[in-house]
N, C-alpha and C positions, 0 to 999 in steps of 0.2 A: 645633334643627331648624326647617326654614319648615315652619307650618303650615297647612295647608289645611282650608277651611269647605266641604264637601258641602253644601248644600241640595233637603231633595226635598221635592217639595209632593202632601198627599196629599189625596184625599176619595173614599171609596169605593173604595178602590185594592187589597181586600184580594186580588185576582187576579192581583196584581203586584206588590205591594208589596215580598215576600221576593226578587223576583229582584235588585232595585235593593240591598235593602241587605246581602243576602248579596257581592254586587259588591264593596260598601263594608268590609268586615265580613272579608274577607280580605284585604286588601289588606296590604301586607307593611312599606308607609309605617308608622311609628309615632305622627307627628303628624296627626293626624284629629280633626276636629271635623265630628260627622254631625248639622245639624239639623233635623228634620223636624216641617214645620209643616201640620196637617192641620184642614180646614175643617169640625173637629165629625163627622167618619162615623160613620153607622150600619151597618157589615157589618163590624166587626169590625176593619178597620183600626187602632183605635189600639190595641185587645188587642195584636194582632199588634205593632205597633211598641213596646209596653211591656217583650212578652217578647221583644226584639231586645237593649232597651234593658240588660234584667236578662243577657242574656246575653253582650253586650259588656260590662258592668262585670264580670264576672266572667273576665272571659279576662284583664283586665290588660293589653293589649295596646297602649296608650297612646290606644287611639281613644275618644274622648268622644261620649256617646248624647244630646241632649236633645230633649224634644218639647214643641212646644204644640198643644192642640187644643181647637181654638173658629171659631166662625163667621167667614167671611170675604166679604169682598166678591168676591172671585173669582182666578183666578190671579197676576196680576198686585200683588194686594192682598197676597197671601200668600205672593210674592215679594218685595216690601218688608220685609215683616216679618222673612223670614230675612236677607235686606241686611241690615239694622239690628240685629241679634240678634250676627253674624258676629265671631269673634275671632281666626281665622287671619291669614294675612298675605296669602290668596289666597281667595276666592270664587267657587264654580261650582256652577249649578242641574242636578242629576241628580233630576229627577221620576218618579214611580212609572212602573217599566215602562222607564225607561232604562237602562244598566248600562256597569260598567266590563269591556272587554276581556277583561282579564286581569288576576292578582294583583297584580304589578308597576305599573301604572298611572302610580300616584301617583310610586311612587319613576324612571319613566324621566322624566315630565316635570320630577321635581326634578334628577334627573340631566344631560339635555338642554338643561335652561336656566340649567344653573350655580348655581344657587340657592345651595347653601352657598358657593362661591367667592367670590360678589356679597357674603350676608352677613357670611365670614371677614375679607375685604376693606375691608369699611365700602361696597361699592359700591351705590347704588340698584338697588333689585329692579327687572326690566323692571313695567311698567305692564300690561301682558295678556300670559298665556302663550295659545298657540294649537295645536291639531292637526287632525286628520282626522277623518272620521265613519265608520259602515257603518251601513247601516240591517238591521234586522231585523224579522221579523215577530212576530203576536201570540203567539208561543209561545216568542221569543225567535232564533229560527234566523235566522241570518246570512242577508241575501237580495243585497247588494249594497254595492260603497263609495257613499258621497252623491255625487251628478252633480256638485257645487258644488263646489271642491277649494282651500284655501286657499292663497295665494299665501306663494313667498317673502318678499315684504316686503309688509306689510301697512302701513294707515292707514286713517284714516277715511272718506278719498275714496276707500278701495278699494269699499266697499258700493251705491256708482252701479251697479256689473256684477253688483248680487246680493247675498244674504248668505252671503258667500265660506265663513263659519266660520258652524258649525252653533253654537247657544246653548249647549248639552252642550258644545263644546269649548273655550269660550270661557272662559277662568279671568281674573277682572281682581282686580286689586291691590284690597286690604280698604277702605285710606283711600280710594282712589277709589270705590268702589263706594256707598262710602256716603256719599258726597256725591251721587251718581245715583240718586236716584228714579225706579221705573219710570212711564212718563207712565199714569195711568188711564183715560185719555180712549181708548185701544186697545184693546179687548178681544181682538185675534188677534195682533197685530205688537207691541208693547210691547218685544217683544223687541230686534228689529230698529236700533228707534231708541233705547234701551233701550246696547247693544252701538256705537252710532256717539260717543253722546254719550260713552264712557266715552272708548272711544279719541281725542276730544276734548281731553278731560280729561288725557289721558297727554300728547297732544305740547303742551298748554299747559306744564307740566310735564318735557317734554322727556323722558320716558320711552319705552326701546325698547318694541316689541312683539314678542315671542320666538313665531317656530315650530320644535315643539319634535319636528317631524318621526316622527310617531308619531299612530298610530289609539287615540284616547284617551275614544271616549264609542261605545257603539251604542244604538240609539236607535228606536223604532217611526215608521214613516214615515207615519201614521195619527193626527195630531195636529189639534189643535184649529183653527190655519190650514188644514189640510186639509178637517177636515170643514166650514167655513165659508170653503170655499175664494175666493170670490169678495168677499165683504165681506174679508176678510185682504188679496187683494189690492186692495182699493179702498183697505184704510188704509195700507200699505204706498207706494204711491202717493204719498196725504199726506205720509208720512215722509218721501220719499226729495224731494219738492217741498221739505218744509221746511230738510232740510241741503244739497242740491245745486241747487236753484233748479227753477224749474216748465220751463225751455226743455229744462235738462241731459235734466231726468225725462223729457218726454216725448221725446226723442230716444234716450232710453235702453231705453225701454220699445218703442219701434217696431223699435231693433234686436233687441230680446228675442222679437218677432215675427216678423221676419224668417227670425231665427235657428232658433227653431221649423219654421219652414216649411221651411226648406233641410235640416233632418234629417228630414223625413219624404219 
């Protein structure tokens, strides 16, 4: 089977931590590798992820628990670490307090994007699978789909109009991922450019990017770009200067304004 690498990134997360990887933890895929890298906590978090750990080896269920926890330089930092750690054939960050839909998840986007086909075949796996978001609030309850709504065909120059695909939905191929470093020079967008440069990487490569037409991550809209909303958007800025040129960006950004204004 193709397997998938979860990564959630923890520190101090024991208020949420169980939602994320109860998520994980049913899920009905049997190739699962769940790793969670957590920045040293003190409230109990890594207890809690030990006795996950103990309780997924015990189900037998083909999903694999591992933890590291130790000081990080910050999220970013401790997303590389899972990049590099990663042994599936697919990688996607679900951080404490995100969650998967439903139990099925894992198996629609293997199903939707042909996965065992491609491998029965000998064919190249797409380079990123892709879906949908809803956001949810801090208790978990559905509040809304993401404004943001991924396109049928995607590319790297889709990200001029936004970051089309939420990071939670964004699955990229193992060998590529680990070639991508997230930039650390970001502390709120890392993601962003993070997700352009992979799909980079894909059509160097010549690999498709699959939407696999399914709501595949929900996710709390009360994120770290958020609460730093303005510095996220100044480095954002940067990013988007650096792969689409500083005229694209700011002609981009004045329609984003515009376009504000005419819905209100």
């Amino acid at each position: 089977m193709i397997k998938f690498t979860i990564v959630t990134i923890t520190y101090n997360a024991a208020d949420v931590f169980m939602r994320t990887a109860d998520s994980v933890a049913r899920q009905t895929y049997a190739a699962v590798e769940h790793l969670i890298i957590d920045g040293a906590s003190s409230d109990g978090t890594q207890n809690m992820a030990e006795e996950y750990k103990k309780a997924s080896d015990a189900a037998c269920n083909g999903h694999e628990v591992r933890i590291i926890s130790e000081p990080d330089k910050g999220l970013y930092d401790a997303m590389n670490k899972g990049r590099r750690l990663a042994t599936g054939d697919y990688v996607c960050f679900l951080n404490a307090g995100d969650f998967f839909p439903s139990a099925d998840t894992l198996a629609v986007i293997a199903a939707n994007a042909r996965l065992e086909e491609c491998s029965s075949e000998g064919k190249p796996l797409p380079g990123v699978l892709y879906g949908d978001t809803d956001w949810v609030d801090n208790d978990g309850n559905y509040m809304s789909r993401r404004r943001l709504t991924p396109p049928e065909k995607l590319t790297w120059r889709s990200f001029r109009h936004g970051m089309l695909v939420c990071h939670q939905a964004f699955y990229a191929r193992t060998d590529l991922a680990q070639k991508v470093p997230y930039d650390l020079r970001y502390r709120f967008s890392a993601d962003v450019d993070w997700c352009i440069r992979i799909m980079k990487e894909a059509e160097k490569e010549s690999l498709p990017l699959v939407n696999v037409h399914a709501t595949i991550a929900d996710y709390q809209r009360e994120g770290q770009s958020t609460k730093n909303h303005r510095a996220s958007l100044l480095e954002r800025f940067d990013v988007m200067s650096r792969h689409y040129g500083l005229f694209t960006t700011i002609v981009m950004h004045a329609w984003f304004v515009i376009r504000a204004v005419i819905k209100k």
